[in-house]
N, C-alpha and C positions, 0 to 999 in steps of 0.2 A: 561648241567649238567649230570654228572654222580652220581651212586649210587649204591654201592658195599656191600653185606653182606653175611658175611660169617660161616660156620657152620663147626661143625665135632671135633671140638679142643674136650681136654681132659686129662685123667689120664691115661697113661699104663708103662707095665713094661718094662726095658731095653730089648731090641730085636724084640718089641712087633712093632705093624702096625698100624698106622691110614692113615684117608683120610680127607682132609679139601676140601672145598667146597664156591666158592664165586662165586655170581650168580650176575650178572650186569645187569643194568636197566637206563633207561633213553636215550642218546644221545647215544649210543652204537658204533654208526658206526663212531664216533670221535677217537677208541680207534683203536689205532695200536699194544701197548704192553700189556700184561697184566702179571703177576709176583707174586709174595708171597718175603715179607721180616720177619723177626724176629728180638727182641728184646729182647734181658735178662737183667735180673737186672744189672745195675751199666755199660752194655756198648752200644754201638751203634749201628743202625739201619743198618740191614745188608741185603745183597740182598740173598735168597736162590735159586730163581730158577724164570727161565719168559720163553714168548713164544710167538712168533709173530703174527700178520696173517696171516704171511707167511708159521707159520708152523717151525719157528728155535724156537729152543730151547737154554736156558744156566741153568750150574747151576753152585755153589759156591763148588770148590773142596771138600768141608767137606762134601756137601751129595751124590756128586756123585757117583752113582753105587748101590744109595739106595734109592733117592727120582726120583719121575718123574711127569712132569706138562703136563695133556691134557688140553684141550680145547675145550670142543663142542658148537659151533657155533648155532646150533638151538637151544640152552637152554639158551643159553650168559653166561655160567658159566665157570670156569675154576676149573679146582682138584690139588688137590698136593697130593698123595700119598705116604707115609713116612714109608717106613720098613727097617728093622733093626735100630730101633730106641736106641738113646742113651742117657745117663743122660746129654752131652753139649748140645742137642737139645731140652733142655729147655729153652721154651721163649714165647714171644707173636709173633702172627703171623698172619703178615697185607696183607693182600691183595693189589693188586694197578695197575691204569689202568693208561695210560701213552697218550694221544692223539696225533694224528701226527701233527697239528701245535700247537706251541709254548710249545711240549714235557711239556706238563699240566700234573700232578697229581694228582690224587684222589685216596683217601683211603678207605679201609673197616675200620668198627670199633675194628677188631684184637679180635684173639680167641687164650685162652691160652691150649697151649701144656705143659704137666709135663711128664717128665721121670724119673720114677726113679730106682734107684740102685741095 
């Protein structure tokens, strides 16, 4: 079992900067991927941005060149730092750790990000 929770969501203004925060616990060394998705109202769960053990990275054309996903290894936490923030980047936003056999999923309980106008 894993167990993900995450911190930092909130309210800021269009352009403005946050950082979220999901700290993993439990079986840790099960996990190969770890990522952030979001969710807005009325559509589906989408991927923003992951990171390997490896150290690869991706993210979802819409925030690239503004979001970026570390990783520190001795804390078991991952970051998303999100600047130049914009009003479509309102959503919930899940954490999720991914293990290398049977590519298992486990979520955080998701922190809401509001941008607004």
């Amino acid at each position: 079992q894993v167990q993900l929770v995450e911190s930092g969501g909130g309210l800021v203004q269009a352009g403005g900067s946050l950082r979220l925060s999901c700290a993993a616990s439990g079986n840790i060394f099960s996990i190969n991927v770890m990522g952030w998705y979001r969710q807005a109202p009325g559509k589906q769960r989408e991927l923003v941005a992951s990171t390997t053990n490896g150290g690869s990275t991706a993210y979802a054309d819409a925030v690239k060149g503004r979001f970026t996903i570390s990783r520190d290894n001795a804390r078991n936490t991952v970051y998303l730092q999100m600047n130049s923030l914009k009003p479509d980047d309102t959503a919930v936003y899940y954490c999720n750790a991914r293990t290398y056999t049977n590519y298992y999923d486990y979520w955080g309980q998701g922190t809401q990000v509001t941008v607004s106008s």
